[in-house]
C-alpha positions in Angstrom: 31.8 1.2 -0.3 29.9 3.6 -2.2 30.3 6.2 0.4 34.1 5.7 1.4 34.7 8.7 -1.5 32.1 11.1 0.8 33.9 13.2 3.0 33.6 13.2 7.1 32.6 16.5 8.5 31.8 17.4 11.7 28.6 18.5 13.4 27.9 20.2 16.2 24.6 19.6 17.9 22.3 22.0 20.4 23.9 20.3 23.8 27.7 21.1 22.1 28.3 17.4 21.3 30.3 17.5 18.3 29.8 14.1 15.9 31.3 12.8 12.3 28.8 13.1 9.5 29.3 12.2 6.4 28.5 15.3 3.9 25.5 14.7 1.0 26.3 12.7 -1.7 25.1 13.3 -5.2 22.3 10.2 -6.7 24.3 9.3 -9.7 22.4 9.3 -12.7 21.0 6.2 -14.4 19.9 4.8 -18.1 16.6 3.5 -17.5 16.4 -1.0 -19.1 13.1 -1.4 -18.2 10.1 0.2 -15.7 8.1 -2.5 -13.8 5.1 -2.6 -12.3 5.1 -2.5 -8.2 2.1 -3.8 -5.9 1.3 -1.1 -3.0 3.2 -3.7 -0.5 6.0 -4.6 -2.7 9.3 -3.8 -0.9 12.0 -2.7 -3.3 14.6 -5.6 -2.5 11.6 -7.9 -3.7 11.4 -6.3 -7.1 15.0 -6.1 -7.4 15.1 -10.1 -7.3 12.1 -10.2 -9.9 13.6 -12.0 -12.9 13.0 -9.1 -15.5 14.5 -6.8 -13.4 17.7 -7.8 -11.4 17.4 -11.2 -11.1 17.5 -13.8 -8.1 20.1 -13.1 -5.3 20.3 -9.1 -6.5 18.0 -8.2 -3.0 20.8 -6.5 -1.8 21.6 -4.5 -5.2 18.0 -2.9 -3.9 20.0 0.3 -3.5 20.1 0.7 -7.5 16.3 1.1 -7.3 16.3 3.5 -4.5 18.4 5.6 -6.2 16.7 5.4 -9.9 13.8 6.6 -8.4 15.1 8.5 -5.8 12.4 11.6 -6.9 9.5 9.2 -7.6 9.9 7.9 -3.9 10.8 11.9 -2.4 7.5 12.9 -4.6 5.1 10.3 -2.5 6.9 11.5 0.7 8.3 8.3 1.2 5.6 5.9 1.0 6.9 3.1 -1.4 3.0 2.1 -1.1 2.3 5.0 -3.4 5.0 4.3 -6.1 3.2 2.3 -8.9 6.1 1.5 -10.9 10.0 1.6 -10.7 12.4 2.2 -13.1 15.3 -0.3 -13.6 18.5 0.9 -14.3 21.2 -0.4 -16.7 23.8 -2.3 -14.7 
């Protein structure tokens, strides 16, 4: 739902095919609650459910995490085995 307010453009690839695409949306900014510890192989829906952070059932609120540390994650090129810690966003 978040993306229903992102408007649909279209794109035209090399071979003339013309597609929708939704245009880039801004990451919303977020008040940091509390920054957590994350083990190299931790996924982000796993630290989401941790009881300090979201809480149990919140896996698929995982997206709040992505986009707290949206930079932190760019930084290490996309490697969530070299972000050390995550920062957990008021909800």
């Amino acid at each position: 739902m978040r993306y229903m307010e992102v408007e649909t453009v279209s794109f035209t690839d090399a071979l003339g095919n013309v597609r929708p695409v939704k245009e880039l949306r801004e990451i919303p900014s977020y008040e940091t609650r509390i920054i957590l510890n994350k083990n190299a192989g931790d996924f982000l829906d796993e630290v989401a459910s941790r009881p300090e952070a979201l809480g149990e059932g919140y896996e698929a609120d995982s997206y709040l995490l992505w986009e707290a540390n949206a930079v932190e994650i760019a930084d290490a090129g996309f490697d969530l085995s070299m972000v050390r810690s995550v920062k957990v966003p008021q909800t």
